[in-house]
C-alpha positions in Angstrom: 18.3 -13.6 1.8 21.3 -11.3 1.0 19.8 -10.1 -2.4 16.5 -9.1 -1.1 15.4 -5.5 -0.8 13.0 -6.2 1.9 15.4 -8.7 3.9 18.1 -6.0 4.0 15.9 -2.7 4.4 18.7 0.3 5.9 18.3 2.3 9.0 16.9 5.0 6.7 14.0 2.5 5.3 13.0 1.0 8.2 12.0 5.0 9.8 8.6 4.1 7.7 7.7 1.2 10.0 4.2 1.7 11.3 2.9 -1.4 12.2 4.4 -5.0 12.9 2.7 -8.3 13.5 4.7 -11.8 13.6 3.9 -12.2 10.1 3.4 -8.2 8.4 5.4 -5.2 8.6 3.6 -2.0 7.3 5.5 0.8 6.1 4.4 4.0 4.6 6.1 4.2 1.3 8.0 6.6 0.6 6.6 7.7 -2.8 3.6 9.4 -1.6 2.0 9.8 -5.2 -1.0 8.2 -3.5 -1.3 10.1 0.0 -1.3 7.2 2.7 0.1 4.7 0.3 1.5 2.0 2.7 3.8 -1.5 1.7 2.5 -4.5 3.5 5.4 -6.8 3.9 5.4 -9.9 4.5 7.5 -10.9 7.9 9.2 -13.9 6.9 10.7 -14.1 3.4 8.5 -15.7 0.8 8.7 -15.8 -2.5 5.3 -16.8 -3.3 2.1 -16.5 -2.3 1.4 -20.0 -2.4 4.0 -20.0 0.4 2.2 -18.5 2.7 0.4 -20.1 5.7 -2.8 -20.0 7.0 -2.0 -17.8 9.7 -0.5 -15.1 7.5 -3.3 -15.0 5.2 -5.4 -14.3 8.8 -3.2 -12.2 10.1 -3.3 -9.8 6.8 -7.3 -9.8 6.9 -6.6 -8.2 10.8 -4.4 -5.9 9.3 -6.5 -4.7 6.1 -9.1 -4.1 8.9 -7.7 -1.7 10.8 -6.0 -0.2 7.9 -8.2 0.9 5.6 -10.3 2.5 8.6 -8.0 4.3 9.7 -7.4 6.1 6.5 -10.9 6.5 5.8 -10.7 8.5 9.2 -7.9 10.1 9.4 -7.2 11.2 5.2 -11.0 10.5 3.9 -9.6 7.5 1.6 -13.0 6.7 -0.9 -11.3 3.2 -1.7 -8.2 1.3 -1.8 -6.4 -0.5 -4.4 -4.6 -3.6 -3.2 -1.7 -4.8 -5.3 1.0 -8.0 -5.2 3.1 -7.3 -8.2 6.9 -8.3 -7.5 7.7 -7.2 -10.7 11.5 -5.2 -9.9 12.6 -8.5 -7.9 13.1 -9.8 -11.6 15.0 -7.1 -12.6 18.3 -8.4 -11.2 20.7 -10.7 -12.4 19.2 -12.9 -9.0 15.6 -12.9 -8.5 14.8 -12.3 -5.0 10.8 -11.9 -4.5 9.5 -11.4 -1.8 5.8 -11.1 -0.9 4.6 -7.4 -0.1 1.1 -5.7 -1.4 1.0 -1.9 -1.8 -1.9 -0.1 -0.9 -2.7 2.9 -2.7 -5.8 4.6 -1.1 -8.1 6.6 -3.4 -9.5 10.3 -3.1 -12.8 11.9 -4.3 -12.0 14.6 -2.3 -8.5 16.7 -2.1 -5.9 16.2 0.8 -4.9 19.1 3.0 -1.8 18.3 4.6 0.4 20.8 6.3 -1.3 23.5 3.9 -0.3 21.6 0.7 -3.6 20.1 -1.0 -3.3 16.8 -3.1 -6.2 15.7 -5.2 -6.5 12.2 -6.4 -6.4 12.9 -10.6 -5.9 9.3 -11.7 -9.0 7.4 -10.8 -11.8 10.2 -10.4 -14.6 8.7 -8.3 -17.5 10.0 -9.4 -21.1 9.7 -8.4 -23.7 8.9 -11.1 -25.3 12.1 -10.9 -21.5 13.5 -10.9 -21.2 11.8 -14.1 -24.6 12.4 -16.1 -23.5 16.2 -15.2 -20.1 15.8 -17.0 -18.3 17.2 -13.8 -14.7 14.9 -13.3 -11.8 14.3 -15.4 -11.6 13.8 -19.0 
């Protein structure tokens, strides 16, 4: 589709490939607010998804697990958030959705990379005991 972001991704976008499958390309996105956060894009250009087959749907449970293990091992993600929002294909004059679900994985503990520490301040996870103690965020 000419008008779809994902359909017509440049040299420069498609660097963050990780991972592709006949029916899921995985990037790394390239706002890292979330350290590891990756876009799970869907192969074939749907707009729905209701549009989806079978197989995709299957294919995406094989992806989800070996994804989310291997940041639990290699960054200590706690937890992931999974979301399908499309929202900005409606922000031009033509609508061009396409199905993609952006994993943001979730700290308790900070993130050394290359010397640079990142600590996950949105979403504390907490234990109980964490939280009858009053340690976290406000």
């Amino acid at each position: 589709m000419d008008n779809c972001e994902f359909c017509n991704l440049t040299p420069e976008e498609e660097k963050y490939l990780l991972y592709r499958s006949g029916y899921w390309n995985v990037y790394l996105a390239d706002n890292q607010d979330y350290i590891g956060s990756c876009c799970v894009v869907s192969a074939v250009h749907y707009e729905s998804l209701s549009e989806l087959p079978m197989d995709a749907w299957v294919n995406l449970n094989e992806i989800i697990k070996a994804l989310e293990p291997m940041l639990k091992e290699t960054l200590g993600a706690a937890m992931f958030n999974w979301s399908c929002l499309m929202n900005n294909a409606y922000k031009s004059a033509v609508p061009a959705p396409h199905v993609h679900f952006l994993v943001r994985p979730r700290y308790k503990d900070p993130v050394t990379i290359n010397g640079k520490e990142f600590r996950d301040l949105t979403i504390p996870l907490m234990s109980p005991a964490d939280s009858a103690r009053g340690e976290g965020h406000p």
